[in-house]
N, C-alpha and C positions, 0 to 999 in steps of 0.2 A: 432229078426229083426236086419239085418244088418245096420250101420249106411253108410250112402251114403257121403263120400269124396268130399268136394265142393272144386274145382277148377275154380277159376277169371282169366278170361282173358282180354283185351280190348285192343281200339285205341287210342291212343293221336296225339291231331293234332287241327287245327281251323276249323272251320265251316266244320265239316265231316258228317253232317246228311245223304250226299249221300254214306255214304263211301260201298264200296267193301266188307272189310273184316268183318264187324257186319255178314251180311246176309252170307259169304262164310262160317265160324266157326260156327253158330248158325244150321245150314243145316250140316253143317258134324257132329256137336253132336247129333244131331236127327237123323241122316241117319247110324250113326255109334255107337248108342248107349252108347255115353261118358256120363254116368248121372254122375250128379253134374257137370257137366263144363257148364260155361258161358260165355259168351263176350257181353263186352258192350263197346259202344263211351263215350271216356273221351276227351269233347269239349271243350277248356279252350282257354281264349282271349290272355294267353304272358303265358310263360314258366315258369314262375317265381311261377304259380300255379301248378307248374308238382309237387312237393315234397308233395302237401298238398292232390293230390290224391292218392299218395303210400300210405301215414299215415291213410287214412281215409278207405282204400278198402281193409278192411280183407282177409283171401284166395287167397291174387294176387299171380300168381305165372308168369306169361309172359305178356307182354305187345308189339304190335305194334306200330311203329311212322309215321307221316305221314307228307307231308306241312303242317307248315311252321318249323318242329322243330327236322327236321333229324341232323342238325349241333347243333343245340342250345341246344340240350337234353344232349348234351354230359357231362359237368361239372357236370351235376346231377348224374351221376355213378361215382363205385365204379373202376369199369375196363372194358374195352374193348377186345374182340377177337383182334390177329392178323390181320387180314385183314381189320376191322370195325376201326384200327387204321389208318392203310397203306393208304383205301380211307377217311377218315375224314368224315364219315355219322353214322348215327343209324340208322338203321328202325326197328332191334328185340332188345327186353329186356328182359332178364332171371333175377326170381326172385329168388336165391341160399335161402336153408331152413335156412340159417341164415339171412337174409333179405338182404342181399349183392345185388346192382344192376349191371348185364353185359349186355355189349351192344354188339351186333353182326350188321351186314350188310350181308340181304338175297338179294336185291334186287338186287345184281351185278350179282349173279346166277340166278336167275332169267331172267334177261334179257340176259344171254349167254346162257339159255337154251334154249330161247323162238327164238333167232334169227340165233345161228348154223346152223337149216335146211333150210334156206334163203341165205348162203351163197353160191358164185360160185365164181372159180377162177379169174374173172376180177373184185368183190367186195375188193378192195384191202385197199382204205383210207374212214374215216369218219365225219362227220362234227356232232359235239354235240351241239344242240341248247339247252341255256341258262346253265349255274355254278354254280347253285345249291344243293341241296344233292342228289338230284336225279340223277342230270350228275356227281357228280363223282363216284357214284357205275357202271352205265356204260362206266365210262373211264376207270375203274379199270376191267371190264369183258373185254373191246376193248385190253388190257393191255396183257393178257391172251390167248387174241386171235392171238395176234401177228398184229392186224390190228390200223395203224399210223390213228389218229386222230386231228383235229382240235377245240376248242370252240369256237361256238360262243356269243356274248354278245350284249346288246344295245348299249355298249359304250364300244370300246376296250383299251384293257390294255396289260399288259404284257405278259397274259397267254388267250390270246381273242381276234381276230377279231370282227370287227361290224359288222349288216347285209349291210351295203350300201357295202363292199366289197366284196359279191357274186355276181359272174356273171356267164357268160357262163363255160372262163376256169374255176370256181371253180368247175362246173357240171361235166366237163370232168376230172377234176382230184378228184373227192371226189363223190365216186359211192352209199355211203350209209347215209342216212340223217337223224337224230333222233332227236323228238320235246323230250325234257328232260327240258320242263318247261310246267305253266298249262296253258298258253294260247290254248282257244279253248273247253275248258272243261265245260261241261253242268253248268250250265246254262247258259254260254255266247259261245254256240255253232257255233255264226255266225264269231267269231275270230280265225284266223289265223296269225303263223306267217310271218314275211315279206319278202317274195323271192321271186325270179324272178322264177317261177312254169314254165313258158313256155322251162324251160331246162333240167325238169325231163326228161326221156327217157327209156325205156325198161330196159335196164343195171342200172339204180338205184332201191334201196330200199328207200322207204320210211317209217320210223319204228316210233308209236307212243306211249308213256310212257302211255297217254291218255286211258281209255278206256268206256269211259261214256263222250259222245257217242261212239258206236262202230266202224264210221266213220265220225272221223273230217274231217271239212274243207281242213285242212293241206293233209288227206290222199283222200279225195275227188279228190282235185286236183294235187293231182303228180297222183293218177290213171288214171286222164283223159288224163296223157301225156305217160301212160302205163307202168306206175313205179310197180314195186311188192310194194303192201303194207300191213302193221301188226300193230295193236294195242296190247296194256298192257294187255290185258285181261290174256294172258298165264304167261305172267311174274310175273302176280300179282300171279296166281295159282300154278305156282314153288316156289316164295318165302313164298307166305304163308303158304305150305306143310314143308317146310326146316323150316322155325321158329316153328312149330307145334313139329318136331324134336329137335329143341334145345331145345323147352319147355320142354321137356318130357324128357332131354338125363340125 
């Protein structure tokens, strides 16, 4: 009898009982036959418990990150991929057979994969709502794309506009619109962020990191003003394919 190679996977992150990735990874080991691999949610209240779930979870070999500890995970490794340095996030963690922790960033590709075929020649500038770890893996795909961006913040700063400074001209000059924070996010589905919506127009995107639900508020209403719109849903399923990769490479 052959003995069966157990392989631990999971997600770190706060309050993720809805998460994505348990059910995407669980569904591809049963559909694709990976016995002994697992995933499970590692729900922890401050990062400061992130070391004590390495120590304790035998067979880890990859790990997902999630809000609120894409930037905060970081001190916890040993080293980082080039580009997961360049944007300042984590969201993959390779477990090397000497227990060495790296941190990679899929979700930059991810989201350049998922909004490439939404591009059109007058899609030219972009506005990144909220500075998060989330918005800089997609400032780093915007980076790539060649396409000039904006952040915005609640409170602006050096590298961030506020929302009280969107108006019309910002409509007319910033064609592509990304919610890269969780407002709006199930269970508080009636939130939105705060924009002047009556200046979406045919020629914008409106693109949400969001994908539960599979239309926010926020893409509700830029579609009512005839916006193309896209949720996370793809971006999550590229980067989690690419991390499935690094796990395995």
């Amino acid at each position: 009898m052959v003995d069966i190679v157990r392989k631990r996977f999971g997600l770190v992150g706060r309050n993720i009982s809805y998460s994505f990735s348990k059910g995407y990874f669980t569904d591809k080991f049963d559909s694709e036959n990976f016995e002994g691999c697992t995933y499970e949610n590692f729900d922890i209240p401050e990062i400061n418990a992130f070391p004590e779930v390495v120590k304790n979870t035998p067979d880890l070999k990859g790990m997902s990150v999630t809000i609120p500890y894409k930037e905060a995970v970081i001190p916890f490794l040993h080293k980082l991929s080039k580009k997961a340095l360049l944007i300042g996030a984590v969201n993959t963690i390779k477990i090397t057979k000497k227990g060495k922790l790296k941190g990679y960033n899929t979700d930059y590709y991810g989201f350049k994969k998922s909004l490439q075929p939404l591009l059109e020649p007058h899609h030219k500038k972009a506005l990144i709502l909220g500075t998060g770890g989330a918005s800089k893996g997609v400032a780093f795909a915007l980076d790539e794309l060649d396409i000039p961006y904006t952040f915005v913040s609640r409170e602006a700063s050096e590298t961030a506009i506020d929302y009280s400074r969107i108006n019309a001209t910002t409509f007319d000059n910033y064609q592509i619109i990304i919610n890269a924070t969780p407002v709006g996010t199930s269970p508080n589905v009636a939130a939105f962020p705060l924009l002047p919506y009556e200046f979406f127009t045919a020629k914008h995107i409106a693109y949400d990191l969001i994908y539960n639900p599979a239309e926010t508020q926020f893409l509700q209403k830029a579609a009512a003003q005839g916006a193309k719109i896209k949720n996370g849903l793809d971006m999550l399923i590229f980067q989690a394919e690419k991390a499935w990769k690094i796990w395995n490479k």
